[in-house]
C-alpha positions in Angstrom: 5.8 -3.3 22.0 5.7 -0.2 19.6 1.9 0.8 18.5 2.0 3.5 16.3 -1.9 4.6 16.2 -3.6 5.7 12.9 -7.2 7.0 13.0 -9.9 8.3 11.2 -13.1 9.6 12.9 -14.5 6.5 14.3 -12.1 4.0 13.3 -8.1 3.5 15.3 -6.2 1.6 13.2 -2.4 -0.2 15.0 0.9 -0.7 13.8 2.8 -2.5 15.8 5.0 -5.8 15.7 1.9 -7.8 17.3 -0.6 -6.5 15.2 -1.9 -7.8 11.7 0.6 -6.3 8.5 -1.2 -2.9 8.0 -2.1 -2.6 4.2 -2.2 1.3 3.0 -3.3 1.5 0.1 -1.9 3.3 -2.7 -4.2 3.8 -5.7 -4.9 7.6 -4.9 -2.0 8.8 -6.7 -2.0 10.7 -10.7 1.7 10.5 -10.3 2.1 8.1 -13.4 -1.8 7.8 -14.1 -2.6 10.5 -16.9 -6.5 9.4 -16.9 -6.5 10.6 -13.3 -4.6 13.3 -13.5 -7.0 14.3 -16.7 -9.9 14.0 -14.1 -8.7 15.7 -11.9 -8.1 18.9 -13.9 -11.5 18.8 -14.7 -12.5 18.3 -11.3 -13.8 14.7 -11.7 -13.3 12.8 -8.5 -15.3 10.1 -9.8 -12.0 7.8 -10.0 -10.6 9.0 -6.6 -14.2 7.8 -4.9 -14.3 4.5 -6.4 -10.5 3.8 -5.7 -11.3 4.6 -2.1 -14.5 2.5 -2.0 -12.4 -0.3 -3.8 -9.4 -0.2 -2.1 -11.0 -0.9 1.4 -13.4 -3.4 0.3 -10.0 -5.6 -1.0 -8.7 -5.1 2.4 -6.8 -1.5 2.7 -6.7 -0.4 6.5 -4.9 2.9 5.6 -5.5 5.1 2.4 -3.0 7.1 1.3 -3.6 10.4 -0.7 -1.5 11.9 -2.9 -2.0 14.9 -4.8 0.8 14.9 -6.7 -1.4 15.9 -10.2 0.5 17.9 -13.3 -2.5 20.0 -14.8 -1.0 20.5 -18.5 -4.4 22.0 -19.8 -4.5 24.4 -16.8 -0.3 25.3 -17.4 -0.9 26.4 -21.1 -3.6 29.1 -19.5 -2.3 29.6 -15.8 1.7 30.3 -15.1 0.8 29.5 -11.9 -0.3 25.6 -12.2 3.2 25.1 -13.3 3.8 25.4 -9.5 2.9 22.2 -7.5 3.0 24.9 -4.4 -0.1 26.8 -6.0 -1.9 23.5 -7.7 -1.0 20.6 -4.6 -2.4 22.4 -1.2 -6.7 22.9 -2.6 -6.1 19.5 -4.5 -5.0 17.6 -1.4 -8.1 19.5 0.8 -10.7 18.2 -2.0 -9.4 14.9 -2.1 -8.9 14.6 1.2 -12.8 15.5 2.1 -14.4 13.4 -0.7 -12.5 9.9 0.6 -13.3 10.3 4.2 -17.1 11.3 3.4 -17.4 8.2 1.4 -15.1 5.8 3.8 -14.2 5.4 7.7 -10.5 4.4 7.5 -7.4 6.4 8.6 -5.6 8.3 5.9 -2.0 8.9 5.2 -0.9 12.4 3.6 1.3 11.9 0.8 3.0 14.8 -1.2 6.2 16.7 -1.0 4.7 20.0 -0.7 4.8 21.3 2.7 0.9 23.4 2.2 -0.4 19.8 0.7 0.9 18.0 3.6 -0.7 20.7 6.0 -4.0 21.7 4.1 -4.2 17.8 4.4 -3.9 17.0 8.2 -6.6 20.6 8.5 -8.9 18.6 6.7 -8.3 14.8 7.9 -10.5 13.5 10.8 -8.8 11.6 13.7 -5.1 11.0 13.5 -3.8 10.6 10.0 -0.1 9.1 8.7 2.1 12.0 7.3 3.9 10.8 4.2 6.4 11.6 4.6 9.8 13.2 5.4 13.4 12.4 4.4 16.9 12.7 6.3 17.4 15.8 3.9 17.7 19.0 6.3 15.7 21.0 4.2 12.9 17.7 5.0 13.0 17.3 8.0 12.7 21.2 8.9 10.2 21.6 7.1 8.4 18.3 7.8 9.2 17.6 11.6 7.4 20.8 12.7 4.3 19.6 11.0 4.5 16.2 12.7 4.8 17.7 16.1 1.7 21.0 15.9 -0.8 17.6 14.8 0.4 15.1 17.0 0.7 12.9 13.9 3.0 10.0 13.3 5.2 10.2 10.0 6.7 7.8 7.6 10.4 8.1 7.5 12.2 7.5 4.1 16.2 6.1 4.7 17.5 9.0 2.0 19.3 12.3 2.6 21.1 14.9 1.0 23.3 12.7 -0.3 20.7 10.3 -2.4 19.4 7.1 -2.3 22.2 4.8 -0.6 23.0 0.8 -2.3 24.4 0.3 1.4 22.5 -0.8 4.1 24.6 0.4 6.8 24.3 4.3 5.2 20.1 3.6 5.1 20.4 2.8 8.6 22.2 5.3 9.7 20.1 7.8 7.8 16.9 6.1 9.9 18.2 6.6 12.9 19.1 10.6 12.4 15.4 10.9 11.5 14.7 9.1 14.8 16.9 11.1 16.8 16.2 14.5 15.0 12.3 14.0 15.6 12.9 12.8 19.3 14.4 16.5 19.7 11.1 17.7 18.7 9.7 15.2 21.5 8.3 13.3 18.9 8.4 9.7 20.0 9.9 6.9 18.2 6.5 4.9 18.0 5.2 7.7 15.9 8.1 7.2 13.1 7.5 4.3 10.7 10.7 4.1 8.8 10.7 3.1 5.5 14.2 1.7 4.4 13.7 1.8 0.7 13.4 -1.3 -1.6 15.9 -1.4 -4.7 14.5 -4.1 -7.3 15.5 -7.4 -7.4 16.4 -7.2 -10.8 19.2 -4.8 -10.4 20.6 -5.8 -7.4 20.7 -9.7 -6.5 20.8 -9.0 -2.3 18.0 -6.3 -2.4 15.4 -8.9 -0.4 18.0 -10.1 1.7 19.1 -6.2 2.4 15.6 -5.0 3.5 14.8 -8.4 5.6 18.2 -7.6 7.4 17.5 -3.6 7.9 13.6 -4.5 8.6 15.3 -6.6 11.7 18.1 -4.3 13.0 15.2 -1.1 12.8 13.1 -3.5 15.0 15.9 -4.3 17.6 18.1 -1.1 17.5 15.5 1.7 17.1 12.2 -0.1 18.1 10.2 1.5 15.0 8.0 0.2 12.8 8.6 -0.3 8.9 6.8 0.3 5.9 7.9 -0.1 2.0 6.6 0.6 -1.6 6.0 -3.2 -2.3 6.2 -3.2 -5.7 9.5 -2.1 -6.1 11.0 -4.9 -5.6 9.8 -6.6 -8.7 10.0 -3.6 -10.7 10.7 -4.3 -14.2 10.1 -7.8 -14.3 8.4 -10.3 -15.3 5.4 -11.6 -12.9 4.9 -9.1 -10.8 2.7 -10.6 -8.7 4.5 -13.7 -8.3 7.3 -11.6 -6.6 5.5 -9.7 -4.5 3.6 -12.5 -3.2 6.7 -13.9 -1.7 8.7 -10.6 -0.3 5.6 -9.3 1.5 5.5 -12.6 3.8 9.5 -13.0 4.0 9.4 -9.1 5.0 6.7 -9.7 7.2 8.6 -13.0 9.4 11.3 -10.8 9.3 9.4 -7.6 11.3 7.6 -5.1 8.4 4.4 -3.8 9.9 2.6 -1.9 7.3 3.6 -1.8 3.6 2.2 0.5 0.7 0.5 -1.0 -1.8 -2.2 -1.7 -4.4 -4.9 -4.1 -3.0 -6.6 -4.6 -5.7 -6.6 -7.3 -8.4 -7.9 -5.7 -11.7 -10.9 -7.4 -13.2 -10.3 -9.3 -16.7 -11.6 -6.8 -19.3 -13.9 -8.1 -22.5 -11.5 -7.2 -24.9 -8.7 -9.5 -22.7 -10.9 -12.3 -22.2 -11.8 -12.3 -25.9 -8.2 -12.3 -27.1 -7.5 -15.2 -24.2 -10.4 -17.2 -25.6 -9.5 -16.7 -29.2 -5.7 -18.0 -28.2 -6.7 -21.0 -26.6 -9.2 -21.7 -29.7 -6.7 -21.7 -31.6 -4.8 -24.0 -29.8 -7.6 -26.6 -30.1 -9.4 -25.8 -27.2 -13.3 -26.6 -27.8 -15.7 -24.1 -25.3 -19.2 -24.9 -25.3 -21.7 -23.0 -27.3 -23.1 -20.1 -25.8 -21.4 -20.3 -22.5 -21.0 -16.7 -20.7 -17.1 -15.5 -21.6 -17.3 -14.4 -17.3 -17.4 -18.0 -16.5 -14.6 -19.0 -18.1 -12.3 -16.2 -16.7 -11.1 -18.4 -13.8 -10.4 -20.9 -15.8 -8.3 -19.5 -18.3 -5.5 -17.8 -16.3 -7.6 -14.5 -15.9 -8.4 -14.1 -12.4 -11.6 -12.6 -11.9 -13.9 -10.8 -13.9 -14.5 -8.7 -11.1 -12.3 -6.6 -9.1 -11.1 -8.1 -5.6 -8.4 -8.5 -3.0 -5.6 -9.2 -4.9 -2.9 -12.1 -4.3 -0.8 -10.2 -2.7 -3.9 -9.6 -0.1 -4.1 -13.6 0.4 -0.5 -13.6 0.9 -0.7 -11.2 3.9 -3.3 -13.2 5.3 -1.9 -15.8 5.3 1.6 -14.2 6.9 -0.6 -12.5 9.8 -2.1 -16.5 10.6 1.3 -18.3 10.5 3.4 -15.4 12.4 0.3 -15.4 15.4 -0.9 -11.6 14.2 -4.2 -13.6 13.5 -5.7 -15.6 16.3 -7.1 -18.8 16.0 -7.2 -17.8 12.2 -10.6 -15.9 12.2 -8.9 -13.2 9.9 -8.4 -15.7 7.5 -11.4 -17.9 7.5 -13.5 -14.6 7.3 -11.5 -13.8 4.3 -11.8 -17.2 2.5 -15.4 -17.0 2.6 -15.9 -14.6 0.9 -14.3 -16.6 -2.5 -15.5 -20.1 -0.5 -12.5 -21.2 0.5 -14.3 -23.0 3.5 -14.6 -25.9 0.7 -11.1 -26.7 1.4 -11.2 -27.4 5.4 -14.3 -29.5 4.2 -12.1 -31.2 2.3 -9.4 -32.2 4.7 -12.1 -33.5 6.7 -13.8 -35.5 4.7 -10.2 -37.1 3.4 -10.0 -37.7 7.5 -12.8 -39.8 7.3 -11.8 -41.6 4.2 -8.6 -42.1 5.4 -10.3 -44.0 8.5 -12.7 -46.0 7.1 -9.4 -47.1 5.1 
């Protein structure tokens, strides 16, 4: 069976087709997020620690760290923060060193600046994920050498000079050059987790059915594991969530190990729930006087008023019990606890016993 091994100080963490579906996390990232980006020209890490501290509480095993950050403020001053090669490498060293003081979980370097991705494994404890190198020659010269000095394993993304392939046969192909490149370097297949890029469903009809059908030829050709950017298969549509929560299961039958991700289900601001409440009223809906707007957030279509695992999170857990990755289901029961889901096996036995006495 391939294993690729992931650690942090005190903590190994296994990909591998028998193992639970590895969740890395993927909220460390300014790339889109201008609050965080803002913070972290300022040098706030505020957001960065509780993302971290979040992220593993919903049920990350991995955290990925990106330091891709554009410091605007800094530009207008600086030339040189124009450069991500001068702003990237002491960003990714920070961050780096603030997560794993405040958590125990492996990391995964993520940034396509080669003194990022090194300034990052200096700094990581254990045996981090690199994150991550393409079949572009300029990549995987640069990138390979780096795997092979830290004994780290890397995350392989199906691309090359050429772009990002609509055939499956070309991502394939460009997998196994990675594979066979980094075996020249004696690093070992287990240590590459290819990632064969998922198009959205909404432009392309077969994209599910593409990455189920590469996820199971990179399994039983080339013997690596997977990973994928989840959300990009529901990208632009409606429901995110309701997408996702299918394809990670389905990807996971069909032999994806590890996927990157956000874990998290964003609490139900005041403002939201006011609006919600304020629609239903209209409606005709009657809530009783004085009752705690939190309460109702359940039971208006909200979620939670609190940040948790998200559904996507259940889904997995659910996957790892049905495909065997979770013996006798104590993953699962642990996890249903937590929201009381024990209420339902109650249930089933006490309609046992009614059915019975019937």
């Amino acid at each position: 069976m391939t294993r690729t091994v992931v650690a942090s100080r005190s903590k190994t963490v296994i990909i591998g087709f028998d193992q639970p579906f590895c969740v890395i996390g993927e909220r460390i990232n300014p790339t889109g997020r201008k609050k965080l980006a803002a913070e972290l020209e300022m040098g706030d890490f505020s957001t960065v620690e509780k993302d971290a501290l979040d992220q593993v509480a919903a049920g990350a095993a991995i955290l990925d760290i990106n330091s891709g950050a554009v410091f605007s403020n800094k530009m207008a001053e600086d030339a040189r923060y124009a450069d991500n090669n001068f702003v990237e490498p002491a960003l990714m060293k920070e961050m780096v060193e603030r997560v794993q003081a405040l958590v125990d979980v492996p990391l995964c370097i993520d940034s396509s600046v080669p003194g990022a991705l090194e300034n990052g494994l200096k700094a990581a404890e254990g045996r981090p994920l690199l994150n991550s190198v393409t079949g572009e020659e300029e990549r995987l010269e640069l990138v390979l050498p780096l795997v092979k000095k830290y004994d780290v394993p890397v995350v392989a993304i199906s691309n090359d000079d050429t772009g990002i392939s609509e055939d499956p046969d070309v991502r394939f192909a460009v997998a196994k050059k990675i594979v066979e490149r980094a075996a020249d370097f004696g690093i070992p297949a287990h240590d590459i987790v290819v990632d064969p890029l998922v198009m959205p469903i909404g432009a392309m009809a077969t994209a599910g059915q593409q990455v189920f059908a590469l996820v199971r030829r990179l399994r039983e050709e080339l013997g690596v594991n997977t990973t994928c950017g989840a959300s990009n298969i529901s990208f632009g549509l409606p429901n995110r969530h309701g997408i996702n929560n299918a394809f990670l299961p389905m990807a996971a039958a069909a032999g994806m190990t590890s996927a990157i991700m956000n874990p998290l289900q964003a609490a139900a601001t005041p403002k939201k729930i006011a609006e919600r409440i304020a629609e239903l009223e209209a409606l005709g809906v009657v809530f009783p006087e004085g009752i705690d707007p939190e309460v109702l957030v359940p039971l208006i279509g909200l979620g939670s008023a609190k940040a948790g695992p998200s559904k996507e999170i259940e889904a997995i857990k659910a996957a790892d019990f049905l495909l065997n990755n979770d013996p006798s289901g104590a993953a699962w029961i642990r996890f249903n606890k937590v929201a009381g889901g024990d209420e339902g096996a109650r249930g089933a036995r006490d309609g046992r016993r009614s059915r019975r006495r019937g």
